[in-house]
N, C-alpha and C positions, 0 to 999 in steps of 0.2 A: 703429195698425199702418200704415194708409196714410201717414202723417204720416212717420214712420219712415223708408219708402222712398224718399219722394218729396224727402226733404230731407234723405237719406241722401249725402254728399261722399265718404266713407270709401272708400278701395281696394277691400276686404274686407265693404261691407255690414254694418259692426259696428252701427250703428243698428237696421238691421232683424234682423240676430240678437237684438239685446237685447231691440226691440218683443214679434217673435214669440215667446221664452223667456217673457214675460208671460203672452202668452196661453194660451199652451200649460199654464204654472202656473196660469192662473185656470182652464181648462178642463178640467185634470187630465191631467198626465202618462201614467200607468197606462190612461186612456181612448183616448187620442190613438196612444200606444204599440201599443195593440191595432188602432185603426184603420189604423194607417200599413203596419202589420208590423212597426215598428221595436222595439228594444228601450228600454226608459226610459233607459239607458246610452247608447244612442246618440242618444237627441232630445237628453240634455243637452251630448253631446258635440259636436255638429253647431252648436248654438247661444250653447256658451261662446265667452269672448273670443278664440280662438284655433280655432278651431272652422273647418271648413273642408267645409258640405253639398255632398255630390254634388246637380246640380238635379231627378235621380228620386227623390231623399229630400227635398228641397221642396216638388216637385209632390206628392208621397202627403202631407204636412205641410200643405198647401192647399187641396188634395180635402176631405181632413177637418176641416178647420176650415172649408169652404164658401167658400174663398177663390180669385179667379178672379186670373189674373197677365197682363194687359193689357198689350203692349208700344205705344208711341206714336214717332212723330218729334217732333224739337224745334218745330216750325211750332205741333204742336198744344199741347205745353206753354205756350208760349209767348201763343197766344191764348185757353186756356182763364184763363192769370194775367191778360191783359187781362178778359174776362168777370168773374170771381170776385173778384179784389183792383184794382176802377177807383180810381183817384187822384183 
């Protein structure tokens, strides 16, 4: 899922729909559904290819999956790729 975002080019974040649709199917729909408030109708709808999440239905989508959403500037992407991928 992180991999998803972070190497996500896409206008629309279609990498990280399709990631999170994963998990959300390894995690169980019906569960996730109950935790969010959402309806099962709507996590699939939100995370189809066409799909279009409000970001309060991510957040509650994130909450419950124990996923936290870190914004950075480029300075840090930039040195954390020197750190992790040296040449």
């Amino acid at each position: 899922l992180k991999h998803c975002i972070e190497y996500d080019t896409s206008r629309d974040l279609l990498q990280l729909r399709k990631g999170l649709l994963q998990v959300v199917k390894s995690v169980g729909v019906s569960r996730l559904a109950e935790q969010t408030g959402l309806s099962r109708l709507s996590l699939y709808r939100m995370l189809s290819k066409h799909g279009n999440p409000r970001l309060e239905s991510l957040l509650s989508l994130f909450k419950a999956l124990g996923v936290h959403l870190w914004l950075v500037d480029e300075s840090f992407v930039k040195t954390r790729q020197k750190l992790v991928r040296p040449k």
